[in-house]
C-alpha positions in Angstrom: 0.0 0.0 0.0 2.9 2.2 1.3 6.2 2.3 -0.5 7.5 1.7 3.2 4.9 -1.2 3.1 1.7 -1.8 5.5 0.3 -2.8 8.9 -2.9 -3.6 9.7 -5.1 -1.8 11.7 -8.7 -2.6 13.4 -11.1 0.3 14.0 -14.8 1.7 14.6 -16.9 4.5 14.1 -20.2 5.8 14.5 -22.2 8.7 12.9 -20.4 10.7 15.8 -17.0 10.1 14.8 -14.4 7.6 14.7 -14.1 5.2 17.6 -10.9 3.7 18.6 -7.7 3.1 16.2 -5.8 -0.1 17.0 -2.6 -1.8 15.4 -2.3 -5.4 15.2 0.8 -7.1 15.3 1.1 -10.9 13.4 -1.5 -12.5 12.4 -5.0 -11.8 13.3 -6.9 -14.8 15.3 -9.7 -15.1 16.8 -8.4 -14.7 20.1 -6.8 -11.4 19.3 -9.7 -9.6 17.9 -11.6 -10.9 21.1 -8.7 -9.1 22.7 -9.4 -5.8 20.4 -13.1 -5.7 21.3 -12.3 -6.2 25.0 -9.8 -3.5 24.7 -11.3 -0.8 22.9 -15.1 -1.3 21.8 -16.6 -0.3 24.9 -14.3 2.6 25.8 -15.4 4.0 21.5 -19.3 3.6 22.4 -18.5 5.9 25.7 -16.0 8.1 23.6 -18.7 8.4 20.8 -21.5 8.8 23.8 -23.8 5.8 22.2 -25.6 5.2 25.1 -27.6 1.8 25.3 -29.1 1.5 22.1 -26.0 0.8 19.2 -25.9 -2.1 17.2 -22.2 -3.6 16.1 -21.9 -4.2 12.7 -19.0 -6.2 11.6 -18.1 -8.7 8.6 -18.4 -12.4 8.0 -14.9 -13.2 8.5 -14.5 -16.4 10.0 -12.7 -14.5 13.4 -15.8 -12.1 14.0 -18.2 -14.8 13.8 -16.4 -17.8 15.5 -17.9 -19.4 18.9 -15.5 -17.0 21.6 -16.2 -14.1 19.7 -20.3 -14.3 20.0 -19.5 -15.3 23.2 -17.6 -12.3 24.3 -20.0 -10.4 22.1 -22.9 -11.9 23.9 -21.3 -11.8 27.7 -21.0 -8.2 27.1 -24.4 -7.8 25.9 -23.3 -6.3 22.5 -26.5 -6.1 19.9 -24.9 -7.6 16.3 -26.3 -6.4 13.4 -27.3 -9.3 11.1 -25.0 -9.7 8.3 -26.4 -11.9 5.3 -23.3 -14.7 4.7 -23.4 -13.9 0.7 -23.4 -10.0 0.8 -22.0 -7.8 -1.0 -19.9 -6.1 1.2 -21.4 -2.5 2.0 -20.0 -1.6 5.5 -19.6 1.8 5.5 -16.2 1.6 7.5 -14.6 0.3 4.3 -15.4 4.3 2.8 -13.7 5.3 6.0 -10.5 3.0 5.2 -10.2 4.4 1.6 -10.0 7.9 3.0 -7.6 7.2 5.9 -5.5 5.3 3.2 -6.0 8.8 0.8 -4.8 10.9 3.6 -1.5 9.0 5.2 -0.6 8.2 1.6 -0.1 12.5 0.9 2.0 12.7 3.8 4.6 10.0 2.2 5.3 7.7 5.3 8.6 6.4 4.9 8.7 3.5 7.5 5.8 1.8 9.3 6.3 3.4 13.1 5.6 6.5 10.9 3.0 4.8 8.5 1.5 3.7 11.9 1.6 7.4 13.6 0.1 9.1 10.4 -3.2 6.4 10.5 -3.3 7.8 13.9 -3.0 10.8 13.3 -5.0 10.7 10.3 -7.9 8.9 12.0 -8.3 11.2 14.7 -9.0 14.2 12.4 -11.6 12.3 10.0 -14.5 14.4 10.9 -17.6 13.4 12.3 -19.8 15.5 9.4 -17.8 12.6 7.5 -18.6 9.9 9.4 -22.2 11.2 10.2 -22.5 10.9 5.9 -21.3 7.6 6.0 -23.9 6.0 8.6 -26.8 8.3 6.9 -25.7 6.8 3.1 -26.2 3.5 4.5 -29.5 2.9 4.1 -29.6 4.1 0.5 -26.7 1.5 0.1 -28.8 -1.3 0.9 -31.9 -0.5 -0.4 -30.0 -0.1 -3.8 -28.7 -3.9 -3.2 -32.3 -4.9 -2.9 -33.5 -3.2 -5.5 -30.7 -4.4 -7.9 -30.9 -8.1 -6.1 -27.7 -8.6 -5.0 -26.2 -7.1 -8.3 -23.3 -4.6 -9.2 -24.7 -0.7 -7.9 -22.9 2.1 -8.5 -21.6 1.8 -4.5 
């Protein structure tokens, strides 16, 4: 991605702002996204003042939906939002990785502690108008998928 290569990086938002940033070293397992959410999702849903009523969207890989994450999920009485096996994928955080990507990539990083301070830095200025636009576009997103059943849209 970066000419002084890439790291990989686990984050949330809400139509507040952006939630916690985190870097993950190796290989992700399911233990150490277990670790992530423990960490860092309930410290973003005070940060982004969610209150009770949030649902946690996530993706269909095999780590977020194995048997100790619903566990942890469901032994800290996290709501999931339902996420059809076969979708297309349409979570608005992948918009959110694109311009974090757009943004560290103008500033040139030339190693990864500085690839890895830029995305912080990076993150913590996306602005929550941004992020607000993301959530709100949402439902247009799906109901286009629907309409189109499953096919190509222009998102």
């Amino acid at each position: 991605m970066h000419g002084c290569g890439s790291i990989m990086l686990w984050g949330c938002f809400a139509a507040g702002g952006t939630g916690a940033l985190h870097k993950i070293d190796g290989i992700m397992r399911k233990k150490n996204y277990v670790y992530i959410l423990k960490q860092h999702l309930k410290t973003s849903v005070k940060k982004l003042n969610l209150g009770r009523k949030w649902v946690f969207q996530m993706n269909n890989d095999p780590k977020h939906t194995s048997k100790v994450v619903a566990k942890c999920l469901k032994d800290n009485k996290v709501k999931v939002f339902e996420w059809p096996s076969q979708s297309p994928d349409l979570s608005p955080i992948e918009h959110l990785w694109a311009e974090l990507n757009k943004c560290v990539r103008a500033r040139r990083p030339t190693n990864l502690t500085q690839l890895h301070q830029l995305c912080q830095e990076e993150w913590a200025k996306i602005h929550p108008t941004y992020c607000g636009k993301l959530v709100e576009g949402y439902q247009k997103r799906l109901t286009q998928v629907e309409h189109f059943k499953g096919n190509a849209t222009k998102y």
